[in-house]
C-alpha positions as CSV (number, residue, x, y, z in Angstrom):
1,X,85.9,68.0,113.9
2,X,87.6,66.9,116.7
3,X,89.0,68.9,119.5
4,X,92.4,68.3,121.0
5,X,93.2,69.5,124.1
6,X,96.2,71.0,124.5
7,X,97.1,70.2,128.3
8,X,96.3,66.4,127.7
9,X,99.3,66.2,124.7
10,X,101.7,64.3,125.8
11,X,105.5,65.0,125.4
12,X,107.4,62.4,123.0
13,X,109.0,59.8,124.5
14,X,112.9,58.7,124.8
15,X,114.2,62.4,125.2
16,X,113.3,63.7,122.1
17,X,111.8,67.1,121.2
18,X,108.3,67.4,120.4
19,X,107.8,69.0,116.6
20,X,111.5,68.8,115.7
21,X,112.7,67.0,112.1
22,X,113.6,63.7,112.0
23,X,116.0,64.8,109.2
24,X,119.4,66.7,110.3
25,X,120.6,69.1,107.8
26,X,123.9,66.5,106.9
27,X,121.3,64.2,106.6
28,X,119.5,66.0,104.1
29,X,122.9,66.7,102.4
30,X,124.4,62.9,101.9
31,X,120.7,62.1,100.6
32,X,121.2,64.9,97.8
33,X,124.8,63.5,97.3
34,X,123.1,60.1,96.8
35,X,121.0,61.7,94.7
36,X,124.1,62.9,92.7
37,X,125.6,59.4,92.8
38,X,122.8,57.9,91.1
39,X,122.4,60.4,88.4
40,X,125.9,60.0,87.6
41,X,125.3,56.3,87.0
42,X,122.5,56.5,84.8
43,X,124.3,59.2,82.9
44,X,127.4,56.7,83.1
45,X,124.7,54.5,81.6
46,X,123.6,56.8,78.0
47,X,124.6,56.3,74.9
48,X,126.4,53.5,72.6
49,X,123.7,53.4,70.0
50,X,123.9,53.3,66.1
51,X,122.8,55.8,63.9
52,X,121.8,53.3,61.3
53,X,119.7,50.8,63.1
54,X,120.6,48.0,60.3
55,X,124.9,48.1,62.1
56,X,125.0,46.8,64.8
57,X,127.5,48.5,67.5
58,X,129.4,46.5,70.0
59,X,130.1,50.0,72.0
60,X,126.7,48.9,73.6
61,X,128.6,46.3,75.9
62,X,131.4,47.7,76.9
63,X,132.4,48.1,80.8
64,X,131.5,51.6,81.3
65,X,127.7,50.3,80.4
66,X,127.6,46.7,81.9
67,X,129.9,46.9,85.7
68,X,130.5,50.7,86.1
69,X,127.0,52.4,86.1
70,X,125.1,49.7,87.4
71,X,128.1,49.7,90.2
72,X,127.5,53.7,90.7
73,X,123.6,53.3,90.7
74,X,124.0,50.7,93.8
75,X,126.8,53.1,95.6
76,X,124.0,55.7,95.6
77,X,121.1,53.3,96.8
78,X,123.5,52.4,99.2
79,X,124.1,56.0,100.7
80,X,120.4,57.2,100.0
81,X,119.9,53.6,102.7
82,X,122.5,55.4,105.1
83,X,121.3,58.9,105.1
84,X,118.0,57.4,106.0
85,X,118.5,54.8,109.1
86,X,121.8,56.8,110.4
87,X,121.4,58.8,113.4
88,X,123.6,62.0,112.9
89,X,123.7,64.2,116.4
């Protein structure tokens, strides 16, 4: 095992704080809202199937299943993508 010693460490660079989270809590937050969002979509998403698999049922393509959840799904991706690269200070 290697040692490290402690006096050589050197401090991070650009002003930041040695040890400290990259993540800020509202950070944290809008990636658990993102999280919501994309739930929502694929629950957006369920349903529209036939009971007797010999009927076809044309509640399968209808908007809610073709534009809105897929539309919802990409709104979250798109905040889980911001939550990540934003700054927040």
């Amino acid at each position: 095992m290697a040692y490290i010693d402690k006096k050589k460490v050197q401090p991070a660079a650009d002003g930041q704080q040695a040890g400290k989270m990259a993540m800020t809590r509202k950070g944290i937050m809008l990636l658990l809202a993102g999280l919501v969002v994309m739930v929502s979509g694929y629950i957006l998403m369920t349903g529209g199937g036939s009971d007797d698999p010999q009927v076809f049922n044309y509640a399968m393509f209808d908007f809610r299943r073709l534009v809105a959840a897929p539309t919802v799904i990409i709104a979250g991706i798109v905040v889980e993508i911001v939550a990540i690269m934003k700054i927040f200070k």
